[in-house]
C-alpha positions, 0 to 999 in steps of 0.5 A: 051481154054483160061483162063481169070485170076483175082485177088484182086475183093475185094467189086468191089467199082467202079463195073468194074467186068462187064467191065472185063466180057465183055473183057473175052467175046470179047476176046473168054474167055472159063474159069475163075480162080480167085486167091482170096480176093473175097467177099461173095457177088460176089459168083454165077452165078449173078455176072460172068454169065455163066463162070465156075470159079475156085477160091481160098478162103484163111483161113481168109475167111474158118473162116467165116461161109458165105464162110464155106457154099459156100465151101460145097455148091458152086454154079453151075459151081463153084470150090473153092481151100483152103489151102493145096488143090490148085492143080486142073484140069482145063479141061485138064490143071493142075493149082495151083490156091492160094493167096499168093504165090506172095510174095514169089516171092517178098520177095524170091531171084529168084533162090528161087523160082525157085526151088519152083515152080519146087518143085511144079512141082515134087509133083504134077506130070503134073503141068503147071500153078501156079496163085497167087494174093495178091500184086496187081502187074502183074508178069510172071515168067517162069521156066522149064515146069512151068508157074507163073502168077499173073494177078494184081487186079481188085479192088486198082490196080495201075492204071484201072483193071488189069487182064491176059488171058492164052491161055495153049495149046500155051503158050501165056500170055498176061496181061491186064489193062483197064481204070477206069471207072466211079463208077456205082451209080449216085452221089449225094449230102446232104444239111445239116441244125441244129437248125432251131428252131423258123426261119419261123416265123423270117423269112417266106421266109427261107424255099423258099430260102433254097430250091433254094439255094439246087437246085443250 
């Protein structure tokens, strides 16, 4: 099994999510864990297809009444994790799927949160994996038996769309990034006039000029 791990979606303005989906599934992708800052809009089969997903939703969103709903209702081949409940089974491995655990990995000494994530691993017996977003920066840690990974952001990463694929039977990690692409809507451009008032008739020609002058 490999599990192909994203964060920080956020609105997708530049739409890489469909270029992230076509690697999962160059590169064998079985699963999809999201570790949060997602919107309400990106939720369903329409915008990660036939993937089983597993992500996480913070407070903020369990707030609003959209997310309340996908929580009781969510999608087919959907599983959320929320505050105080992120531990879950993906298949046979057990994960910790959250947000904002990657600050404590920023802000803490690093025996700190070493002895956090084996704390995680005493209470939640069988404990292998922890992913966590939220500060858009790539990271592995690795303690005894227990794995930290934040895949980065897709949306306002430093540089092209970061994600990470974990293979759990083996072990192997391997973070990802891909250029960015261009935004999926054409550009265009607004020609912008005020006070024209009475023009045509000081000028009859105005308006043929004008248009050329926009289609230049």
């Amino acid at each position: 099994m490999k599990i192909g791990v994203i964060s920080d979606t956020h609105s997708d303005r530049a739409g890489a999510i469909p270029h992230i989906l076509k690697e999962f599934k160059k590169r064998n992708v079985d699963i999809i864990v999201h570790c949060g800052d997602i919107e309400i809009q990106h939720i369903g089969p329409d915008t990660f297809g036939d993937f089983e997903v597993f992500c996480a939703l913070n407070q903020e969103q369990l707030e609003k009444p959209a997310f309340e709903n996908a929580l009781k209702n969510p999608p087919p081949n959907w599983t959320f994790t929320i505050p105080n409940q992120r531990v879950i089974d993906v298949h046979h491995v057990r994960c910790y799927v959250g947000h904002k655990r990657s600050y404590e990995f920023l802000f803490s000494p690093e025996t700190e949160f070493e002895k956090t994530l084996e704390s995680l691993r005493k209470d939640y017996d069988g404990l292998r994996w922890v992913f966590a977003g939220h500060s858009h920066q790539q990271v592995c840690f690795q303690a005894h038996l227990i794995s930290f990974v934040n895949p980065g952001a897709i949306e306002a990463a430093l540089d092209g769309y970061e994600f990470a694929i974990v293979a759990p039977d083996s072990g192997q990690i391997i973070f990802c990034r891909i250029p960015k692409t261009n935004p999926v809507e054409n550009p265009f451009s607004i020609g912008v006039i005020s006070d024209s008032l009475n023009i045509s008739k000081l000028d009859i020609d105005f308006w043929r000029k004008l248009k050329k002058e926009f289609e230049d």
